[in-house]
C-alpha positions as CSV (number, residue, x, y, z in Angstrom):
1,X,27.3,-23.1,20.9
2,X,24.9,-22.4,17.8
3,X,21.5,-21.1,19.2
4,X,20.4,-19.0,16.0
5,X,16.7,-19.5,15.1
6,X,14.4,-18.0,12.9
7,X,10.5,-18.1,12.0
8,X,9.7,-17.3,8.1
9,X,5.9,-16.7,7.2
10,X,5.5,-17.0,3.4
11,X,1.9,-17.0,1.6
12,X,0.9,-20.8,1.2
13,X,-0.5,-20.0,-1.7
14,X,0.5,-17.6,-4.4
15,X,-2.0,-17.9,-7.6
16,X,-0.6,-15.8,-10.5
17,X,-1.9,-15.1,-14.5
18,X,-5.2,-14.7,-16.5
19,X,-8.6,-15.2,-15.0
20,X,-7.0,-16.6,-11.8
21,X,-9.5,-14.2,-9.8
22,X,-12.2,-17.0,-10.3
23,X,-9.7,-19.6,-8.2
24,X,-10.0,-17.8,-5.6
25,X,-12.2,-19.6,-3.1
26,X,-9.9,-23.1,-4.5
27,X,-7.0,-21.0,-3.0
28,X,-9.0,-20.6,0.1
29,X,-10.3,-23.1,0.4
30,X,-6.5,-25.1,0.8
31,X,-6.1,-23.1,3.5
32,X,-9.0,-24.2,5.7
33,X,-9.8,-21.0,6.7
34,X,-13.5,-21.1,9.3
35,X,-15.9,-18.4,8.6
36,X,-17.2,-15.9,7.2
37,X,-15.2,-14.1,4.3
38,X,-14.7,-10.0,5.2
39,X,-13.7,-8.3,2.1
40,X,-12.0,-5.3,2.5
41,X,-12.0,-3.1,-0.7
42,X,-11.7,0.8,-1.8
43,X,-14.2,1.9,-4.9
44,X,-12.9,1.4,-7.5
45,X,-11.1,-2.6,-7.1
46,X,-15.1,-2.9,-5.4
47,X,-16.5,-1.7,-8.7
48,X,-14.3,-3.7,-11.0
49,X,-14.4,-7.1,-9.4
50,X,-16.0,-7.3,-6.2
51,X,-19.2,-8.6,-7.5
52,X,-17.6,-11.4,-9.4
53,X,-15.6,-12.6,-6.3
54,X,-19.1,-11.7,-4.1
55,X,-20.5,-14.3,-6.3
56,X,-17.9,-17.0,-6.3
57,X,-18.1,-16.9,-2.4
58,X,-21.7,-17.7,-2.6
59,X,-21.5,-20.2,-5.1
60,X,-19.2,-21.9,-2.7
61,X,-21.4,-21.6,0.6
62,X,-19.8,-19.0,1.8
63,X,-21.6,-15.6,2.9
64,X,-19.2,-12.7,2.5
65,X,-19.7,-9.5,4.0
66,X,-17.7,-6.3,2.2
67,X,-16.5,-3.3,4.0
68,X,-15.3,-0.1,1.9
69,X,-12.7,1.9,2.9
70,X,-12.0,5.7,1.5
71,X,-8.6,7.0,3.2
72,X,-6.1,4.9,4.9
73,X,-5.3,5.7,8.1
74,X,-5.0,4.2,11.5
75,X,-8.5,5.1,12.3
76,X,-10.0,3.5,9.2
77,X,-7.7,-0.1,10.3
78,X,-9.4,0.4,13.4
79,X,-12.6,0.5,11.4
80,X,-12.0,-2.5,9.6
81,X,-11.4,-4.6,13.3
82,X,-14.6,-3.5,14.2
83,X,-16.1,-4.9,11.4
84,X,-14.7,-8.2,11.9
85,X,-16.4,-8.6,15.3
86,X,-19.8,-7.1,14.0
87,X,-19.9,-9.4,10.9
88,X,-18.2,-12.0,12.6
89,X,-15.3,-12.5,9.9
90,X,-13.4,-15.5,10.1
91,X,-10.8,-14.1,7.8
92,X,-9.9,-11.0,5.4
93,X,-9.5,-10.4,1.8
94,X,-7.8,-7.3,0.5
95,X,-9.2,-6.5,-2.9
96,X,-7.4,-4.0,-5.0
97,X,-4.6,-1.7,-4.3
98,X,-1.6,-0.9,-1.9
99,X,-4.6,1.0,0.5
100,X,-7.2,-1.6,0.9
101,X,-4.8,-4.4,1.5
102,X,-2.3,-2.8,3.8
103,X,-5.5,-2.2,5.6
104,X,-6.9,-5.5,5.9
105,X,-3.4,-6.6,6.7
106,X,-2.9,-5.1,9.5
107,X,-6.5,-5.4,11.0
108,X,-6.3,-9.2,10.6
109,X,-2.8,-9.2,12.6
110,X,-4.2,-7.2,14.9
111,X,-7.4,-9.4,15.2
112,X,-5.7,-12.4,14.4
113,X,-7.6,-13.8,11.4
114,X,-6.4,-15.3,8.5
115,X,-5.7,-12.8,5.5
116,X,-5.9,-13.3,1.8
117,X,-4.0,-10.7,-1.0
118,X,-5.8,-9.9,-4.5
119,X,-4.3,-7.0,-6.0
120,X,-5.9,-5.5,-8.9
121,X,-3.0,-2.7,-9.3
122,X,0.8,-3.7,-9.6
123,X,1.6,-0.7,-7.8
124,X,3.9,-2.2,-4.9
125,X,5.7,-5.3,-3.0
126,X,3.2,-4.6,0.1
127,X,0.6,-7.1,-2.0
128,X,2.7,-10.2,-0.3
129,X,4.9,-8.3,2.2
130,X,4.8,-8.4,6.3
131,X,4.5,-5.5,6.1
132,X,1.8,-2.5,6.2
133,X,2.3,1.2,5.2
134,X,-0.2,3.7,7.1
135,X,-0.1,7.7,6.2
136,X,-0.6,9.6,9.7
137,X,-0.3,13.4,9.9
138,X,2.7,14.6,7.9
139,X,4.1,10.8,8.2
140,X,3.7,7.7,7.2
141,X,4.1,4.5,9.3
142,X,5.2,0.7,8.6
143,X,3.7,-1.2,10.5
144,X,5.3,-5.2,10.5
145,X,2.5,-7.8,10.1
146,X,1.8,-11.1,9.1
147,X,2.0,-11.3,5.4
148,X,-1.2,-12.9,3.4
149,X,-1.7,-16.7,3.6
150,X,-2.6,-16.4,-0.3
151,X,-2.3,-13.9,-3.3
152,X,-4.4,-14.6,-5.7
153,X,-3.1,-12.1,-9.0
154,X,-5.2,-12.1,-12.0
155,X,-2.9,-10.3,-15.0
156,X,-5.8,-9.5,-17.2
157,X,-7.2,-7.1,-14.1
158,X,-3.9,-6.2,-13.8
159,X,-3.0,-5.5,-17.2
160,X,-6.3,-3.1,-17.4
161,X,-5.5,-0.8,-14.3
162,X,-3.7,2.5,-14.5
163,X,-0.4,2.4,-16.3
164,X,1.4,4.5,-13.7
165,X,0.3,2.0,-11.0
166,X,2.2,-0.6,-13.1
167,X,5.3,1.8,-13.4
168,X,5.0,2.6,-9.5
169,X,5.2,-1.1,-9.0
170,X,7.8,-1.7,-11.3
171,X,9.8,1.2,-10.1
172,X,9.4,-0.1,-6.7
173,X,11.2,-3.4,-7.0
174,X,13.9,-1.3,-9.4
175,X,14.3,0.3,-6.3
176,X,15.8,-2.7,-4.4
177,X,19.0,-2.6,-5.9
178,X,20.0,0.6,-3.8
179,X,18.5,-0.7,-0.6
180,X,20.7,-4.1,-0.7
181,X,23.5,-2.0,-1.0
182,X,22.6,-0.4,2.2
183,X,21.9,-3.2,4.0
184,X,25.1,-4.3,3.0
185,X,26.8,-0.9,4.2
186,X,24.7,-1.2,6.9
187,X,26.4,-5.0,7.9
188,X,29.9,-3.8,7.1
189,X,29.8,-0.8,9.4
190,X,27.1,-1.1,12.1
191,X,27.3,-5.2,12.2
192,X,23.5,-4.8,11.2
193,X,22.8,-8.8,10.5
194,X,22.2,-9.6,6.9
195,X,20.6,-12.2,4.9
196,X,22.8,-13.6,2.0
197,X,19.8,-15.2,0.8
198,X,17.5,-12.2,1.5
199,X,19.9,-10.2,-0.5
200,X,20.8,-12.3,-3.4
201,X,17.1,-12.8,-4.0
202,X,16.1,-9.0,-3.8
203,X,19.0,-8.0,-5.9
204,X,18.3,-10.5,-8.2
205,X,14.7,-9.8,-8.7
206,X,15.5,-5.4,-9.5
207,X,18.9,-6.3,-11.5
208,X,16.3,-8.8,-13.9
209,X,13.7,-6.0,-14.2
210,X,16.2,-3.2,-15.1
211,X,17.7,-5.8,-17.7
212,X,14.8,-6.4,-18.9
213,X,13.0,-2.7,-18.5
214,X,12.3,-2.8,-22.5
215,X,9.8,-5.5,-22.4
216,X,7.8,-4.2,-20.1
217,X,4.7,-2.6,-22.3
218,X,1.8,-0.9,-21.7
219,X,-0.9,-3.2,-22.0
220,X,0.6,-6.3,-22.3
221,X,-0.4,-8.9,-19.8
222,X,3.2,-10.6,-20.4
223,X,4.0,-7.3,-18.4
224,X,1.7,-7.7,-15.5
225,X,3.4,-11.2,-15.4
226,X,6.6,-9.6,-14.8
227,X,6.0,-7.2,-12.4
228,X,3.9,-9.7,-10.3
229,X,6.1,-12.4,-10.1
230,X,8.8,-9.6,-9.1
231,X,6.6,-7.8,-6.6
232,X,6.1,-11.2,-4.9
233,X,9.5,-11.6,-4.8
234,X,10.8,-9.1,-2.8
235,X,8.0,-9.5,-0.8
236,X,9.3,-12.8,0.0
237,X,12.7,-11.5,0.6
238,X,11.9,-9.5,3.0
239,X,9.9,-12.5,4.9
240,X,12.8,-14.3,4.9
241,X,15.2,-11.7,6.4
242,X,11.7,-10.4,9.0
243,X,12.7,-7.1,7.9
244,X,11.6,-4.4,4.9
245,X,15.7,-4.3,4.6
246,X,15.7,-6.2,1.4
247,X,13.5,-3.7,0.0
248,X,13.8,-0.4,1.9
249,X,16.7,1.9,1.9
250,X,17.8,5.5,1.9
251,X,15.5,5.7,-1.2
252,X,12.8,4.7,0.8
253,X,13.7,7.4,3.4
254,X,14.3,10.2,1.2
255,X,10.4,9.0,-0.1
256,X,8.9,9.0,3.4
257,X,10.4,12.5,3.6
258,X,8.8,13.9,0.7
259,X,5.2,12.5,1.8
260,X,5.9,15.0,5.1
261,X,7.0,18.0,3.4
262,X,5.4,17.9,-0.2
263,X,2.1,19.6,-0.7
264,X,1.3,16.9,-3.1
265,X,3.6,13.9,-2.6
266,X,3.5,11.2,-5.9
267,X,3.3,7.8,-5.6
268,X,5.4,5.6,-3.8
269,X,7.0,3.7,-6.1
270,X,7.5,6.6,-8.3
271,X,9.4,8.9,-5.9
272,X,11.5,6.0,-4.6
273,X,12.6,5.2,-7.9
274,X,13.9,8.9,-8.5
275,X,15.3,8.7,-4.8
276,X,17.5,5.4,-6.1
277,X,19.1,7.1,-9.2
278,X,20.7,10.0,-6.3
279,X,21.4,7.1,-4.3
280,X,23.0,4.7,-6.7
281,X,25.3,7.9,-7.6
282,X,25.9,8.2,-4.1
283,X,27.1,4.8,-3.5
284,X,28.9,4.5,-6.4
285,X,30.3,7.3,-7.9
286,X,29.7,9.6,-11.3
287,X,31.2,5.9,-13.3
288,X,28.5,4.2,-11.4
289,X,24.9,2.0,-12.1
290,X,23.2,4.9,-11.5
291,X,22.2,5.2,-15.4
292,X,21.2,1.9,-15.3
293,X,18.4,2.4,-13.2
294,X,17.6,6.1,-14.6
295,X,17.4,4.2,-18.1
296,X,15.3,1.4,-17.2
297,X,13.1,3.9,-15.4
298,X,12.9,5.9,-18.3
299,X,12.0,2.6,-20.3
300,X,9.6,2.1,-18.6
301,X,7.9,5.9,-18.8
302,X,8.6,5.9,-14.9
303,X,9.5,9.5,-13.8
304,X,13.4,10.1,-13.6
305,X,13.3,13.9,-12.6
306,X,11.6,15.7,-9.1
307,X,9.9,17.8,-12.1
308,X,8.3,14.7,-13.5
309,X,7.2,14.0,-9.6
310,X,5.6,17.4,-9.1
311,X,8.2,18.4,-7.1
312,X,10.1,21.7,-6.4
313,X,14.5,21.3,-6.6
314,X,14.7,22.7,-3.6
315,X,11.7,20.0,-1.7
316,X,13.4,17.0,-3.1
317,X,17.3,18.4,-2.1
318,X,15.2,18.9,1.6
319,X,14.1,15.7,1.6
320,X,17.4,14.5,0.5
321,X,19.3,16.3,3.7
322,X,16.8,15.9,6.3
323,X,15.7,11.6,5.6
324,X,18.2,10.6,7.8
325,X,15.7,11.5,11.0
326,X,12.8,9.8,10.1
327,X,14.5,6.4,11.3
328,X,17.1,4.5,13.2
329,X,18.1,3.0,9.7
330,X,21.9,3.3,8.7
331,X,22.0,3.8,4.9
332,X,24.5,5.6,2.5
333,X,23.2,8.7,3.8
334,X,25.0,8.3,7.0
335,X,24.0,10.8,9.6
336,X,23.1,13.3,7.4
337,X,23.7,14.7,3.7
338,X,25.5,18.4,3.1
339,X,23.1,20.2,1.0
340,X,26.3,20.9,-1.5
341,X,26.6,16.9,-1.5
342,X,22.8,16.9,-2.3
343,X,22.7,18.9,-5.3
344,X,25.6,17.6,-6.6
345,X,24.4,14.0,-6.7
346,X,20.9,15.4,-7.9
347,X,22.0,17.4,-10.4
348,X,24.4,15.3,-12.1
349,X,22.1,12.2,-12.2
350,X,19.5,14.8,-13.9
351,X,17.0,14.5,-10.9
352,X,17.2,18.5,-10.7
């Protein structure tokens, strides 16, 4: 007897391209959210564009309150639920970065309030992902959670913010083709259920942005097209399969490793693009894809090296040994990587 179910949350609404910031309360206003608008923001995002979205809120009837977070951590998510109850918030909007709307994702799950998505940075998927990514201690957490009702993604803001977010974000979704393969491993060996759909779509969405790694430019909106409409992508492949699988492999693990050991850890999407090259190689041999993904990275002036990261041989062979532990996730890296395997896969790919 057939008794499989499933339940996928996708955003409603997903507004993408120039000027769009200014449709934002349209976008909300489709959703028929009650309330008061919380905005959750960092500095910078608040400087460049809250006051224009403060505005359009007003204009519209609507009196939005804005809370400013500084670090994100678990405390400053508890922070943010406490403001929803004193400014009684009827729902959330994450202006600018991966830190202010991982934030005011998981406070609305928690609380239970509708949550809307305007990046100002391409710097990662976790702009229309379930998911939110917390740094605690010498760790970081993901944390599953409802993804955003909306995303609302203007390019030209976009476009205008720091070129290495846009590489992080590209470098990011680049990043998928190595996790597929190990949730396809991960199937094959461990009967770990997999999404053909999930799959087909992530792959899809990283082999189309190493193809096409050339024409993505510094300063071009065209670019922040391209990386948006990717980002959202694997964020919805990973609401289909209700897992970061799609998009989160023994790159991602070898990353999560060097944010606990590094004294200065890079950006995500930076140090899980490096992690992919090693892993591609280690999937697929010295005849491989892994120059594929080195040369898009390189195309895009993404970091392809643990020197161009910041980070010592010997941390990034560590982190390559040891990121097995930090979950019960069966990637290529098995139950553990010989240090001579390590430096052998990093060293012929270039990475050290």
């Amino acid at each position: 007897m057939f008794d499989k179910s499933t339940w996928i949350r996708l955003p409603r609404n997903v507004v993408v391209g120039h000027g769009v910031l200014d449709q934002t309360v349209e976008a909300v206003a489709e959703l028929y959210l009650d309330g008061r608008p919380l905005i959750v923001t960092s500095p910078t995002p608040d400087d460049i564009a809250g006051d224009r979205l403060r505005e359009q809120f007003r204009a519209a009837g609507y009196d939005p309150a804005t809370v400013v977070v500084e670090e994100a951590r678990f405390e400053t998510v508890k922070q943010v639920i406490a403001a929803i109850e004193r400014e009684n918030a009827g729902f959330l909007v994450g202006l600018g970065g991966g830190k202010p709307i991982d934030i005011a994702k998981m406070a609305a799950d928690d609380a239970e309030v509708g949550f809307v998505s305007i990046p100002t940075a391409a710097s990662h998927d976790g702009i229309v992902s379930g998911r939110g990514s917390v740094p605690e201690g010498d760790t970081r957490h993901s944390v599953a959670a409802d993804p955003p009702l909306a995303v609302v993604a203007d390019t030209q803001l976009i476009a205008e913010s720091p070129w290495e977010l846009t590489t992080a974000g590209c470098a990011d979704i680049i990043s998928n083709y190595t996790a597929v393969k190990d949730w396809q491993l991960a199937h094959r060996l461990k009967n770990v259920e997999y999404s053909e759909y999930a799959g087909a779509l992530s792959q899809m969405t990283a082999e189309l942005l190493v193809d096409r790694a050339d024409s993505i430019k510094r300063g071009l909106e065209e670019s922040a097209w391209a990386v948006i409409k990717a980002l959202v992508s694997s964020g919805v492949a990973m609401s289909i399969a209700d897992s970061s699988r799609p998009a989160s492999g023994a790159e991602h693990l070898i990353s999560h490793q060097l944010d606990r050991i590094a004294p200065d850890p890079a950006l995500h999407g930076h140090q899980v693009g490096v992690a992919s090259v090693v892993t591609e190689y280690l999937h697929s041999g010295e005849q491989g894809q892994w120059r594929n993904v080195r040369d898009a990275l390189q195309s895009i002036e993404a970091p392809t090296t643990a020197a161009e990261l910041g980070i010592d041989d010997e941390l990034f062979v560590e982190a390559a040994t040891t990121a097995h532990e930090i979950r019960d996730r069966y990637t290529i890296l098995g139950d553990g990587l010989r240090e001579d395997a390590a430096i052998e896969a990093a060293t012929v790919t270039g990475v050290i």
